[in-house]
CHARMM internal coordinates of N, CA and C (Angstrom, degrees):
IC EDIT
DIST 1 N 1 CA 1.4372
DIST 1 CA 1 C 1.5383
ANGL 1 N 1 CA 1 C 108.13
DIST 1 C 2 N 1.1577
ANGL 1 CA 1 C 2 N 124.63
DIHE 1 N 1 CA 1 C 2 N 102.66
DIST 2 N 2 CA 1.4578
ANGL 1 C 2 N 2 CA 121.17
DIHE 1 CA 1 C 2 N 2 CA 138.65
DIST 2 CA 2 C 1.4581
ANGL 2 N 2 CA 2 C 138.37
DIHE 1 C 2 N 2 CA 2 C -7.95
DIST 2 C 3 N 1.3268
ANGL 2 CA 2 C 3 N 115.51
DIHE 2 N 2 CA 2 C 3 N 135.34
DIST 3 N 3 CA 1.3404
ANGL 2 C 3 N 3 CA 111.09
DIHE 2 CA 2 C 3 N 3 CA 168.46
DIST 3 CA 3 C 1.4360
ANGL 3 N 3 CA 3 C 123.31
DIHE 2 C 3 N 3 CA 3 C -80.96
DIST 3 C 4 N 1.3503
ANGL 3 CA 3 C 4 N 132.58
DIHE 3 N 3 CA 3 C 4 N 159.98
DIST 4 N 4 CA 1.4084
ANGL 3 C 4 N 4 CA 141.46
DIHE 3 CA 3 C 4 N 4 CA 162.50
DIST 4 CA 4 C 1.7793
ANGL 4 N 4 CA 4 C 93.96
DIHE 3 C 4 N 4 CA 4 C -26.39
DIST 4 C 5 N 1.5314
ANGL 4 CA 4 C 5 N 104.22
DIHE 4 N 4 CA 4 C 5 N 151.69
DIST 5 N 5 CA 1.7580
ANGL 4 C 5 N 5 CA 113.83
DIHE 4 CA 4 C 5 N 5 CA -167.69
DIST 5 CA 5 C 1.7580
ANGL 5 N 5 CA 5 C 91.61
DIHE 4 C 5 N 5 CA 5 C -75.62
DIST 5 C 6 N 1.4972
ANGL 5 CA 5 C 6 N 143.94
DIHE 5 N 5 CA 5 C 6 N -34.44
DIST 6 N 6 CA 1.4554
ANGL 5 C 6 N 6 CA 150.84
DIHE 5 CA 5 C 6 N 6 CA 129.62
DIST 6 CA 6 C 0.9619
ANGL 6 N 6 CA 6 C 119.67
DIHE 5 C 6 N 6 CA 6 C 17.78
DIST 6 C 7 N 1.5198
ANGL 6 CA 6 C 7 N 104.79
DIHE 6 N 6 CA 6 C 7 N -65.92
DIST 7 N 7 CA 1.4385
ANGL 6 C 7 N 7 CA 116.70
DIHE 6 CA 6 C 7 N 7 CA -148.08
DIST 7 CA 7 C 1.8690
ANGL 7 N 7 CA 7 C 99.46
DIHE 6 C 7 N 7 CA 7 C -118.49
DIST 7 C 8 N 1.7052
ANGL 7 CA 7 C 8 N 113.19
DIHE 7 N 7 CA 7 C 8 N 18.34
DIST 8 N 8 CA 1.3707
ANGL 7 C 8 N 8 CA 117.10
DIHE 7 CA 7 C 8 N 8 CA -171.96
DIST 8 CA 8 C 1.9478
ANGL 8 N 8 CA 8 C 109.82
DIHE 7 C 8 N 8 CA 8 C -77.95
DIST 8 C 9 N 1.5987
ANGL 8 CA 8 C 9 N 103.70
DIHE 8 N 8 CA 8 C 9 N -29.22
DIST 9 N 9 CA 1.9070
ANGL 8 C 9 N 9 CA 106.09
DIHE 8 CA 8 C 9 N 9 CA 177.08
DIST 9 CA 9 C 1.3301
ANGL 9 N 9 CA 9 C 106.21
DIHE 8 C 9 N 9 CA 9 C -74.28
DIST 9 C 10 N 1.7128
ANGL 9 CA 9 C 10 N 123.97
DIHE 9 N 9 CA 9 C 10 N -22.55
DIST 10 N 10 CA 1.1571
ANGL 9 C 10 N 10 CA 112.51
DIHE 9 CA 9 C 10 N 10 CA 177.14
DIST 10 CA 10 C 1.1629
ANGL 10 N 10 CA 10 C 135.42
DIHE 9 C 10 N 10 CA 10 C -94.02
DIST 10 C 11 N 1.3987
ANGL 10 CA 10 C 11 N 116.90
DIHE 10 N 10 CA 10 C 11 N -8.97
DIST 11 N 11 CA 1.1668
ANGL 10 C 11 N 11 CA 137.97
DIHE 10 CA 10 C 11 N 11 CA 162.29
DIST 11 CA 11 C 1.2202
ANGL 11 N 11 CA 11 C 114.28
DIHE 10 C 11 N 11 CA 11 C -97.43
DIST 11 C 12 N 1.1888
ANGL 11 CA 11 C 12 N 138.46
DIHE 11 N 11 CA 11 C 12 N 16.40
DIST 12 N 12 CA 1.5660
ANGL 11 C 12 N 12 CA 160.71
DIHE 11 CA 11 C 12 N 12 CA 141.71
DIST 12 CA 12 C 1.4562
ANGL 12 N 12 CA 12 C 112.34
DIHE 11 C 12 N 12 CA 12 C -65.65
DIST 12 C 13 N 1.9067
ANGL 12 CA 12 C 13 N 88.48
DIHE 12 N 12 CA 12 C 13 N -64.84
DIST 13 N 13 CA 1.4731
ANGL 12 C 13 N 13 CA 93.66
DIHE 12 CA 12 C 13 N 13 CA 176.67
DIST 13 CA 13 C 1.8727
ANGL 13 N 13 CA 13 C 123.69
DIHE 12 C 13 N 13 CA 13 C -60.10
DIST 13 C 14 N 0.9114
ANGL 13 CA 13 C 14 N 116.30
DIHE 13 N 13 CA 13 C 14 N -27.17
DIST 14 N 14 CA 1.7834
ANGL 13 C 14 N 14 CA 117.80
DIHE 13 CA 13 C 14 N 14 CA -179.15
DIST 14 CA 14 C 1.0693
ANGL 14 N 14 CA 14 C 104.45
DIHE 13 C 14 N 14 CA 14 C -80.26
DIST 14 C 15 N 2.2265
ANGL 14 CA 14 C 15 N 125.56
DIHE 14 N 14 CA 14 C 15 N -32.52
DIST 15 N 15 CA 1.6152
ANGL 14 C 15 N 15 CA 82.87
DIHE 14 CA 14 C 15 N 15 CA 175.95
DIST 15 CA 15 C 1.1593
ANGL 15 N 15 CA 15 C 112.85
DIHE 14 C 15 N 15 CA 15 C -84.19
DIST 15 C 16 N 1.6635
ANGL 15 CA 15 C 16 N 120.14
DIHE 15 N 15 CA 15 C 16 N 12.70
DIST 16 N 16 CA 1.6534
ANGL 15 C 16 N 16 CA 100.49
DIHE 15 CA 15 C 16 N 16 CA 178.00
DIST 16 CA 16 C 1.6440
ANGL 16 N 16 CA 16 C 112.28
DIHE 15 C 16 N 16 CA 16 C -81.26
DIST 16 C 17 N 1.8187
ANGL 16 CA 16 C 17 N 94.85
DIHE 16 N 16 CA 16 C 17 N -44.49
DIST 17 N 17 CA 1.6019
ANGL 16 C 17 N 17 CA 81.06
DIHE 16 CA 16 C 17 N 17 CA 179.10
DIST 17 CA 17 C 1.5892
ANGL 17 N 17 CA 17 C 127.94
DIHE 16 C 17 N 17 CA 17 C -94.77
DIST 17 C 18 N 1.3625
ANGL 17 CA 17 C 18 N 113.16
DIHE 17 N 17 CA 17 C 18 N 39.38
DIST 18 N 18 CA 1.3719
ANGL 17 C 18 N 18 CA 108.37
DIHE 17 CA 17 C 18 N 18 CA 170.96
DIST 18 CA 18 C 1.4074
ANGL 18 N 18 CA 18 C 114.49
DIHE 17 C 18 N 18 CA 18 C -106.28
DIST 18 C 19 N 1.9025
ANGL 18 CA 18 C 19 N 125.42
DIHE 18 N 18 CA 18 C 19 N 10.55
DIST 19 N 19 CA 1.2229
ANGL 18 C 19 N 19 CA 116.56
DIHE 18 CA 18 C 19 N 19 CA 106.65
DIST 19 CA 19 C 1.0950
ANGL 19 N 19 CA 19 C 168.23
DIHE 18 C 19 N 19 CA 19 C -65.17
DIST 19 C 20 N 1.6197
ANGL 19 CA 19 C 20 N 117.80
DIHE 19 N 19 CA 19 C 20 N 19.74
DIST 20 N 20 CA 1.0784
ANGL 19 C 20 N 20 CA 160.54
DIHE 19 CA 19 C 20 N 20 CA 103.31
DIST 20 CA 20 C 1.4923
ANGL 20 N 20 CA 20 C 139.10
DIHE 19 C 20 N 20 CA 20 C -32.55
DIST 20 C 21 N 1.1567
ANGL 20 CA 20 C 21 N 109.44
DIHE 20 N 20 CA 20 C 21 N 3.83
DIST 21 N 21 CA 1.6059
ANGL 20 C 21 N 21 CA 125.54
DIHE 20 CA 20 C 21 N 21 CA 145.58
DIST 21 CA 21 C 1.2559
ANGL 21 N 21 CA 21 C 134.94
DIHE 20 C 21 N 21 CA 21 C -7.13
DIST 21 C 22 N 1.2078
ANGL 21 CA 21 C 22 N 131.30
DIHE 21 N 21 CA 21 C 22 N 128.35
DIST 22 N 22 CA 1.4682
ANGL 21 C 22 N 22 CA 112.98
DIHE 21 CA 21 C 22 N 22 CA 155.43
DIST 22 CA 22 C 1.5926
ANGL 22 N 22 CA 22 C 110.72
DIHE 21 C 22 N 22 CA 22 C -91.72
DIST 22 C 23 N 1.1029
ANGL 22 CA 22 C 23 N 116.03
DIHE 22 N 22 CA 22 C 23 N 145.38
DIST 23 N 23 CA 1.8478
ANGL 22 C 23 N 23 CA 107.30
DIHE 22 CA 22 C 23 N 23 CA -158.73
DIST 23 CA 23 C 2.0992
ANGL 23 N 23 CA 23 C 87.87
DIHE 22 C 23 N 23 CA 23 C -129.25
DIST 23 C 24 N 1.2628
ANGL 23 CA 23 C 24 N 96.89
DIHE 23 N 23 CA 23 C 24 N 164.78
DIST 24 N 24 CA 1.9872
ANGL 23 C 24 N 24 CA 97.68
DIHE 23 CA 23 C 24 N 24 CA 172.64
DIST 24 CA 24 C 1.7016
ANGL 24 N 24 CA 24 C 88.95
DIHE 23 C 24 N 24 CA 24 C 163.13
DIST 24 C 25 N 1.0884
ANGL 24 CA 24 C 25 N 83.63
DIHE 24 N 24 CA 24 C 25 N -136.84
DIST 25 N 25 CA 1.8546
ANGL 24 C 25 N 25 CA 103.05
DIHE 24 CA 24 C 25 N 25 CA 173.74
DIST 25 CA 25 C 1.9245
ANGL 25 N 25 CA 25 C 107.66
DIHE 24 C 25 N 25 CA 25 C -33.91
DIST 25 C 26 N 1.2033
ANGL 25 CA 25 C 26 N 101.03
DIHE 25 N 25 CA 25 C 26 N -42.79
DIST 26 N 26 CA 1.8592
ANGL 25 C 26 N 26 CA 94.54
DIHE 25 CA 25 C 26 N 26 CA -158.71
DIST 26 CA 26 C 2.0803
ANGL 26 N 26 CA 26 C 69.62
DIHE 25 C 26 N 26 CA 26 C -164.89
DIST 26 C 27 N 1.8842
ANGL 26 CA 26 C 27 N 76.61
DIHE 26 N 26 CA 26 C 27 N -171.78
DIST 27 N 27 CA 1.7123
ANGL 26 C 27 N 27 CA 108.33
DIHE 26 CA 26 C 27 N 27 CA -161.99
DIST 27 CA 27 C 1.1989
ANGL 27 N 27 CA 27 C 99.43
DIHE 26 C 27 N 27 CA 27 C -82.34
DIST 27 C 28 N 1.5784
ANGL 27 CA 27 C 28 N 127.25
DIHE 27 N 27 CA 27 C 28 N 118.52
DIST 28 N 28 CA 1.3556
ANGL 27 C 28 N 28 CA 123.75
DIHE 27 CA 27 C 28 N 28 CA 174.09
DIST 28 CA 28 C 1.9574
ANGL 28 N 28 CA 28 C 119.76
DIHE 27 C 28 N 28 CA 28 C -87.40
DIST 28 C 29 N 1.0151
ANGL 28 CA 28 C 29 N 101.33
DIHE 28 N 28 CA 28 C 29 N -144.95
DIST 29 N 29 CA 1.5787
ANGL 28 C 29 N 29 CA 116.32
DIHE 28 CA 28 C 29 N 29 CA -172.77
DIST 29 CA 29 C 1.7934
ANGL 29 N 29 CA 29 C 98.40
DIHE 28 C 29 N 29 CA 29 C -106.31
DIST 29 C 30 N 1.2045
ANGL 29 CA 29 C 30 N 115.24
DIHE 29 N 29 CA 29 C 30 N 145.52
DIST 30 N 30 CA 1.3929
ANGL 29 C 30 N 30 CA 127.93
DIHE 29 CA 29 C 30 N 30 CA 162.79
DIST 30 CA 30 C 1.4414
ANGL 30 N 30 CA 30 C 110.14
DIHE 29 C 30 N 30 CA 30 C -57.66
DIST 30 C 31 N 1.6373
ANGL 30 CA 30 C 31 N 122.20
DIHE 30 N 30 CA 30 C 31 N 129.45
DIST 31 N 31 CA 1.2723
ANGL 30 C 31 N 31 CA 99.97
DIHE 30 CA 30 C 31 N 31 CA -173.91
DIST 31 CA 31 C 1.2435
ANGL 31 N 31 CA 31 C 111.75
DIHE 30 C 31 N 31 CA 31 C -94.22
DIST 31 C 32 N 1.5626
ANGL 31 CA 31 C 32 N 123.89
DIHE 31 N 31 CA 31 C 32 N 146.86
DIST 32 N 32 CA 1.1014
ANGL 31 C 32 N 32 CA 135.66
DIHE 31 CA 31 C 32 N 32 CA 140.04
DIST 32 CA 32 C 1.4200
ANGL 32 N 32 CA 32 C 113.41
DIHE 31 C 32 N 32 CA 32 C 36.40
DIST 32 C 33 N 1.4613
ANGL 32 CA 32 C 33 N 90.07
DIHE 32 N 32 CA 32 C 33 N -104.90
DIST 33 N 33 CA 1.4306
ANGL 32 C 33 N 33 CA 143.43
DIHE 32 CA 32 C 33 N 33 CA 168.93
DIST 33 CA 33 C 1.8709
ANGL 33 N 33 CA 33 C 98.86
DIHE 32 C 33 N 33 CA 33 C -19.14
DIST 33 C 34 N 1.2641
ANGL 33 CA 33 C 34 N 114.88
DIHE 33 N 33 CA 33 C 34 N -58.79
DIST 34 N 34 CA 1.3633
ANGL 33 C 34 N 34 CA 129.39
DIHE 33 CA 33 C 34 N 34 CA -163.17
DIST 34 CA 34 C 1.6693
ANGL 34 N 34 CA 34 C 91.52
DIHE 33 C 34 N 34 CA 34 C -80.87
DIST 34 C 35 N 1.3118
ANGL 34 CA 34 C 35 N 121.32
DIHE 34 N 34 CA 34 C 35 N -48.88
DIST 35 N 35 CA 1.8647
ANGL 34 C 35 N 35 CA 101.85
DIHE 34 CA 34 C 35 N 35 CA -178.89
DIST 35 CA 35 C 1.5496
ANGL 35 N 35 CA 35 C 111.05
DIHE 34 C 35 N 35 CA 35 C -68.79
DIST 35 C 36 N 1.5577
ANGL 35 CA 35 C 36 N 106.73
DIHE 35 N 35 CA 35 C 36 N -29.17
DIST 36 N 36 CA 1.9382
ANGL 35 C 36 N 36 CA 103.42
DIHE 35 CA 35 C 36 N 36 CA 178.88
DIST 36 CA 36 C 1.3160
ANGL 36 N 36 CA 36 C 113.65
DIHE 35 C 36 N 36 CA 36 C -45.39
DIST 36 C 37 N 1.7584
ANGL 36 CA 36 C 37 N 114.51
DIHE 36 N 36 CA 36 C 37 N -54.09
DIST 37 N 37 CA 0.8743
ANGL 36 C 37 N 37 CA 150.00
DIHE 36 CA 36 C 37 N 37 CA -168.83
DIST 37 CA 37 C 1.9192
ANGL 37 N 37 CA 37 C 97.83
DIHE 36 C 37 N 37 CA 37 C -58.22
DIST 37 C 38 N 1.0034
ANGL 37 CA 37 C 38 N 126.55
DIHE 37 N 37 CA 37 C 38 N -89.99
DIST 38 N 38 CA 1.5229
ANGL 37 C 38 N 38 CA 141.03
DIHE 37 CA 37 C 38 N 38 CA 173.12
DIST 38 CA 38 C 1.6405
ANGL 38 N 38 CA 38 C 104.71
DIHE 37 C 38 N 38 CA 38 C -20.56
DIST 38 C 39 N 1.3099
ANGL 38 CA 38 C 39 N 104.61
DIHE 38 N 38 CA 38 C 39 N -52.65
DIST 39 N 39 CA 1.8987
ANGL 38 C 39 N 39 CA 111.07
DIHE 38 CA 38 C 39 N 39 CA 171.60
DIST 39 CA 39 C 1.2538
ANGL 39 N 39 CA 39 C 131.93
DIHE 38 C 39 N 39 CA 39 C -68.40
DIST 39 C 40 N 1.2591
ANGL 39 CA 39 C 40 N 108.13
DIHE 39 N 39 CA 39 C 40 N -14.14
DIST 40 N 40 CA 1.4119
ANGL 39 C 40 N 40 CA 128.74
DIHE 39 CA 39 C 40 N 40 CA 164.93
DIST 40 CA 40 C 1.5315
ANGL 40 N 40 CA 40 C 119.33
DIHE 39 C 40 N 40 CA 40 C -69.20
DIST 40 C 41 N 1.4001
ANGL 40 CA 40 C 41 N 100.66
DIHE 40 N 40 CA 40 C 41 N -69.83
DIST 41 N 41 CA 1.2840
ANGL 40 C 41 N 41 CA 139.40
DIHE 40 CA 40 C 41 N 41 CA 152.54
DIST 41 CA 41 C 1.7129
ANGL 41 N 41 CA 41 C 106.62
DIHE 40 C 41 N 41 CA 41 C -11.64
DIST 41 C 42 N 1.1057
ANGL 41 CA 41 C 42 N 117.18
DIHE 41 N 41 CA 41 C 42 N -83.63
DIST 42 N 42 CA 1.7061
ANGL 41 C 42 N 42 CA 142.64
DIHE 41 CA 41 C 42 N 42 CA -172.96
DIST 42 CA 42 C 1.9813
ANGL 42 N 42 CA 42 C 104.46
DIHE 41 C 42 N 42 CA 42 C -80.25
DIST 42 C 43 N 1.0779
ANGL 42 CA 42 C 43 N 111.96
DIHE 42 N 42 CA 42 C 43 N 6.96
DIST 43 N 43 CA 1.2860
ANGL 42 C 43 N 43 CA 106.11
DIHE 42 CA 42 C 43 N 43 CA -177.41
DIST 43 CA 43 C 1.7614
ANGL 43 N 43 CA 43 C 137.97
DIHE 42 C 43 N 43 CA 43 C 62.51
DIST 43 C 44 N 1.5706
ANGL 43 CA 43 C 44 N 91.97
DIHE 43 N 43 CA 43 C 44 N 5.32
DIST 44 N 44 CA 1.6446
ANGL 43 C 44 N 44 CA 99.52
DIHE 43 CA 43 C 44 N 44 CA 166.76
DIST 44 CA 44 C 1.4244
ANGL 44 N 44 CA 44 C 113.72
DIHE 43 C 44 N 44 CA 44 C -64.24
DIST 44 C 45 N 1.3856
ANGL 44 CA 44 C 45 N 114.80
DIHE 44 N 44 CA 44 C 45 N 87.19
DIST 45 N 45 CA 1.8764
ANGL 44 C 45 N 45 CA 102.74
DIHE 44 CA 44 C 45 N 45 CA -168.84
DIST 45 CA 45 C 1.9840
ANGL 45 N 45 CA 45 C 82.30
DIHE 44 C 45 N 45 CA 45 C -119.27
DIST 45 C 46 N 1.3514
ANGL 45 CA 45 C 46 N 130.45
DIHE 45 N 45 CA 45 C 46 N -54.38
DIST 46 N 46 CA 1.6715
ANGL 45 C 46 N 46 CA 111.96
DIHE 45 CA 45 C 46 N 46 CA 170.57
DIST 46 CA 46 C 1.6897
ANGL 46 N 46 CA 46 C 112.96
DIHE 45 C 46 N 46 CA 46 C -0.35
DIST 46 C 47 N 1.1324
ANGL 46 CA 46 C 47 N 126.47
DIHE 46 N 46 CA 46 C 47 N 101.91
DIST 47 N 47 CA 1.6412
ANGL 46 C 47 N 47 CA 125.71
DIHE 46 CA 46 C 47 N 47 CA 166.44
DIST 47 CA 47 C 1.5855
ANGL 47 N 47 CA 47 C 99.82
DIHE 46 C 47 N 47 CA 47 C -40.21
DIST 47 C 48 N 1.0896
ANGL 47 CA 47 C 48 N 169.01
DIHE 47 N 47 CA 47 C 48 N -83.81
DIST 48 N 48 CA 1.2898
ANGL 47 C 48 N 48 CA 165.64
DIHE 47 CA 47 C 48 N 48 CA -178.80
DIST 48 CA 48 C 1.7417
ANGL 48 N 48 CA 48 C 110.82
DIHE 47 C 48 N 48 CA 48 C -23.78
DIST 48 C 49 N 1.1933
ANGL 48 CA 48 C 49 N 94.44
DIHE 48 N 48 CA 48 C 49 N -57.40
DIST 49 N 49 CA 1.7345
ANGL 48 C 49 N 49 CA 93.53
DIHE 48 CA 48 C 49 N 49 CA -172.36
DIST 49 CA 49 C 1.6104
ANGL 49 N 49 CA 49 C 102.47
DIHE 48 C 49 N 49 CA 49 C -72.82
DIST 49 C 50 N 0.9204
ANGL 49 CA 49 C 50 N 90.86
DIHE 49 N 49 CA 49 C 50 N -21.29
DIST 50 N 50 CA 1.9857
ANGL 49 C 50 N 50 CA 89.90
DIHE 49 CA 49 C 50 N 50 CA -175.30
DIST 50 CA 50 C 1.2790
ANGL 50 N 50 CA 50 C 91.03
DIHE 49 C 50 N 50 CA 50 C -65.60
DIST 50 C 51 N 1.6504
ANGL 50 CA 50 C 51 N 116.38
DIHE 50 N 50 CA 50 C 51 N -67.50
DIST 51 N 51 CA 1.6412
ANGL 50 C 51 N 51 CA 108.39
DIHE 50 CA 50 C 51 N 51 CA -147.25
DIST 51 CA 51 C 1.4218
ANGL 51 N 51 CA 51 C 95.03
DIHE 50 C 51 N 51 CA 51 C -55.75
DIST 51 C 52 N 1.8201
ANGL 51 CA 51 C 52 N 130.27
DIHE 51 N 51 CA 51 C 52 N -60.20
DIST 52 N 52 CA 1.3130
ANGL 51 C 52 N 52 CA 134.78
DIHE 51 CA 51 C 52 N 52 CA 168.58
DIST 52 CA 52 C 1.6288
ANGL 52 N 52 CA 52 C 116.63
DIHE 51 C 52 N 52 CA 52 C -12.90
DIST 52 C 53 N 1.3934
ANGL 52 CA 52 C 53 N 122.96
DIHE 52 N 52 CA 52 C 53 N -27.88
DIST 53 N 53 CA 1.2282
ANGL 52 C 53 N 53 CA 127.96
DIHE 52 CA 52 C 53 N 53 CA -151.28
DIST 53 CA 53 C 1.8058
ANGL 53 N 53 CA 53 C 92.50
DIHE 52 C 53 N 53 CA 53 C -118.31
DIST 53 C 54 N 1.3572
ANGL 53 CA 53 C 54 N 102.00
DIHE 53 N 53 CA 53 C 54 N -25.07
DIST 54 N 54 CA 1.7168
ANGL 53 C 54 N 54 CA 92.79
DIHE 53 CA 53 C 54 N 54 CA 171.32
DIST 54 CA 54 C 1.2885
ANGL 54 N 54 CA 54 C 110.20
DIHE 53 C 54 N 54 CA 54 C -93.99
DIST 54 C 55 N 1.5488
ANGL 54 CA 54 C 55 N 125.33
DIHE 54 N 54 CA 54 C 55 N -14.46
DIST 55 N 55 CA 1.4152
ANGL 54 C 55 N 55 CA 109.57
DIHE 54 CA 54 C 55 N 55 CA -174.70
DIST 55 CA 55 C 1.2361
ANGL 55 N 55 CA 55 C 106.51
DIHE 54 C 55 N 55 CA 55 C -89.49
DIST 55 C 56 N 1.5039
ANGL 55 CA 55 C 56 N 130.76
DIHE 55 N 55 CA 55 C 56 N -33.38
DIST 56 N 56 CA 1.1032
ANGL 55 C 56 N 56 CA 136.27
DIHE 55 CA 55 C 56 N 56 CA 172.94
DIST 56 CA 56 C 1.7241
ANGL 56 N 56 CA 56 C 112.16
DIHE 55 C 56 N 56 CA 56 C -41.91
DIST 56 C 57 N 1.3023
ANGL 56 CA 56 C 57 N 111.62
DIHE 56 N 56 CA 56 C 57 N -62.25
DIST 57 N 57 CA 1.3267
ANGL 56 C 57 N 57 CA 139.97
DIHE 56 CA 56 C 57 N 57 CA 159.48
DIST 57 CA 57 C 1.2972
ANGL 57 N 57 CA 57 C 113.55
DIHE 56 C 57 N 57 CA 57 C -22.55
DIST 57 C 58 N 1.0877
ANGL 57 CA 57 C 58 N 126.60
DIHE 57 N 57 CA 57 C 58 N -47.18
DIST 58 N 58 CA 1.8266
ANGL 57 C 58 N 58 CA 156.12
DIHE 57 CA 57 C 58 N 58 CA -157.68
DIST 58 CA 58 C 1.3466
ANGL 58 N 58 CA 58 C 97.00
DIHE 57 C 58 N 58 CA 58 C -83.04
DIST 58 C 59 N 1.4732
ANGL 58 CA 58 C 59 N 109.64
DIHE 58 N 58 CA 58 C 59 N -77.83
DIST 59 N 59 CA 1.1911
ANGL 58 C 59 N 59 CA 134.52
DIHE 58 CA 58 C 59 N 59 CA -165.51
DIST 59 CA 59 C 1.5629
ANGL 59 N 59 CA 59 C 100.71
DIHE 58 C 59 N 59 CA 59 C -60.06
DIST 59 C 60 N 1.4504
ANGL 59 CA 59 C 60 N 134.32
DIHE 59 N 59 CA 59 C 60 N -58.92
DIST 60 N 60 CA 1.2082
ANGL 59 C 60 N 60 CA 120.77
DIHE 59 CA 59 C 60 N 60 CA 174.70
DIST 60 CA 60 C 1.5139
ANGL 60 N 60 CA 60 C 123.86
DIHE 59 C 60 N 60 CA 60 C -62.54
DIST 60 C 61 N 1.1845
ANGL 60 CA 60 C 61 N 117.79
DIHE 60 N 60 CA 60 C 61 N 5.55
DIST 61 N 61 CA 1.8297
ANGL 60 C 61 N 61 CA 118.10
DIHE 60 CA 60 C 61 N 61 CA 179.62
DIST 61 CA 61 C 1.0819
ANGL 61 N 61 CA 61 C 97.27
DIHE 60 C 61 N 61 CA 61 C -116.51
DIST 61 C 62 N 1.0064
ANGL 61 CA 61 C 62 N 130.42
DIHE 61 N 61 CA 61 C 62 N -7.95
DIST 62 N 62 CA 1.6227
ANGL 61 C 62 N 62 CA 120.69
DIHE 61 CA 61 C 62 N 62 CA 165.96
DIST 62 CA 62 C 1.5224
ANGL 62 N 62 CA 62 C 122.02
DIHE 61 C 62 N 62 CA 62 C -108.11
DIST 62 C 63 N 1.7811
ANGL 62 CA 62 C 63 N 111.27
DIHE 62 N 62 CA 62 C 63 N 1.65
DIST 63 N 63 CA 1.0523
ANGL 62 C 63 N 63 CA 104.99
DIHE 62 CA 62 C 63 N 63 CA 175.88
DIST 63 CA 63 C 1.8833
ANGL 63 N 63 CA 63 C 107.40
DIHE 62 C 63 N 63 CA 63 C -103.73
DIST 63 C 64 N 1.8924
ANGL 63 CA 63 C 64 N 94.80
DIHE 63 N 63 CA 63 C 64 N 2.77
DIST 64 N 64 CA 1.5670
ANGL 63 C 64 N 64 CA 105.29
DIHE 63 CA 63 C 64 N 64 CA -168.46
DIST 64 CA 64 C 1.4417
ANGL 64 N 64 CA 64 C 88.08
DIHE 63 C 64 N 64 CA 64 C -89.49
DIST 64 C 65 N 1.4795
ANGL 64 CA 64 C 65 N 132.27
DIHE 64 N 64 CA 64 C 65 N -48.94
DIST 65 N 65 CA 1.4606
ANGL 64 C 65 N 65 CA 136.96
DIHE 64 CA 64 C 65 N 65 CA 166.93
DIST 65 CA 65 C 1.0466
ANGL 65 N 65 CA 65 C 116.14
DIHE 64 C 65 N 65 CA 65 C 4.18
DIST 65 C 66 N 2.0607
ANGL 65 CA 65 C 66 N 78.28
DIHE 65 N 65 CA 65 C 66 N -86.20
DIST 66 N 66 CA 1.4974
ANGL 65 C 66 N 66 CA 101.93
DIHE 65 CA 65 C 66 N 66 CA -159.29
DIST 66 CA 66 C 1.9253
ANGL 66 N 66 CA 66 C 110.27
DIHE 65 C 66 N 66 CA 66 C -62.98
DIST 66 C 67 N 1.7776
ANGL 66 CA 66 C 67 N 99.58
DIHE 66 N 66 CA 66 C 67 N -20.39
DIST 67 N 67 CA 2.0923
ANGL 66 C 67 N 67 CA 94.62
DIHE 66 CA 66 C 67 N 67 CA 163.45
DIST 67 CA 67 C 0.8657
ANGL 67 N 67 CA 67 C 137.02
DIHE 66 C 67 N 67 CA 67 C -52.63
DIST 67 C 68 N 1.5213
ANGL 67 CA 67 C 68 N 102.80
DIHE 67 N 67 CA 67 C 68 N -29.21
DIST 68 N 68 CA 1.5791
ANGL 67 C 68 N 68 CA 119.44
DIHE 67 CA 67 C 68 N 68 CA -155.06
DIST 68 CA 68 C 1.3797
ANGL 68 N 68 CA 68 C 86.02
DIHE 67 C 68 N 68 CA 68 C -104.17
DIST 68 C 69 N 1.6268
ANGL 68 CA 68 C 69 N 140.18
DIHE 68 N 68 CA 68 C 69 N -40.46
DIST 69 N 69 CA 1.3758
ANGL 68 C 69 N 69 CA 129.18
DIHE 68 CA 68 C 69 N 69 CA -174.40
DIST 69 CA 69 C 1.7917
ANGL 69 N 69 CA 69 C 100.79
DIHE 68 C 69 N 69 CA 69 C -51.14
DIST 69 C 70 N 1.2207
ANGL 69 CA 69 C 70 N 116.03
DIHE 69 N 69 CA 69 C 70 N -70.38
DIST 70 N 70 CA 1.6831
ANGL 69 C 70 N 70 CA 141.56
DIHE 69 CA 69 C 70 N 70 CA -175.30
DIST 70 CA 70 C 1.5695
ANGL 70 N 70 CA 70 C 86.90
DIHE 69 C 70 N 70 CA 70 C -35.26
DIST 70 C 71 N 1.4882
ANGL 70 CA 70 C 71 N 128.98
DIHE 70 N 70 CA 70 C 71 N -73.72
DIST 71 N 71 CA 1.2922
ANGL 70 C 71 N 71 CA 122.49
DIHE 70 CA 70 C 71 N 71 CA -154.20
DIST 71 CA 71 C 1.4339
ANGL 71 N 71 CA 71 C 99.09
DIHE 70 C 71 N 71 CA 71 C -76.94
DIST 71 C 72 N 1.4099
ANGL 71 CA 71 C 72 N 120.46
DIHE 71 N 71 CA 71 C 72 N -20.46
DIST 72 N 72 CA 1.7267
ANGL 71 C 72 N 72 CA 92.16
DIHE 71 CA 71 C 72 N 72 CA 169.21
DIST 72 CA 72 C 1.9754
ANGL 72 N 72 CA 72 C 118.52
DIHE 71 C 72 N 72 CA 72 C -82.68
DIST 72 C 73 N 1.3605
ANGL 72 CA 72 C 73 N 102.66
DIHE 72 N 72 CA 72 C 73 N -18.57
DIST 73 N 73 CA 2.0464
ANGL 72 C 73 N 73 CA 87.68
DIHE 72 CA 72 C 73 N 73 CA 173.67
DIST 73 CA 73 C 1.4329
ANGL 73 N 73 CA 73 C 95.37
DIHE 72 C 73 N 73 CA 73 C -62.59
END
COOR INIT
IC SEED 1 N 1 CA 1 C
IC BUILD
């Protein structure tokens, strides 16, 4: 299922950068570094849409985490 037509660049944007990983022991967090980078990139520079664009960002790598934690026990 798709997201709302809204919410289609941002959910664009995570599957690009959640090859952007931090990888070692187990599955890390998207870095930082890699969404600053992506917002730059795509022209989210508005202070509002940015933060909007990191929490969104946030919120979906930690809700992919916590999937991937669950589906690995």
């Amino acid at each position: 299922m798709l997201p709302a037509p809204h919410l289609l660049f941002h959910w664009s944007a995570f599957g690009n950068l959640t090859s952007d990983r931090q990888m070692g022991m187990g599955i890390g967090p998207v870095a930082w570094t890699a969404v600053d980078r992506y917002a730059e990139r795509y022209g989210v520079d508005d202070p509002d849409e940015y933060d909007r664009f990191v929490r969104l960002m946030r919120a979906m790598d930690m809700a992919f985490l916590s999937w991937h934690a669950e589906k690995k026990d």
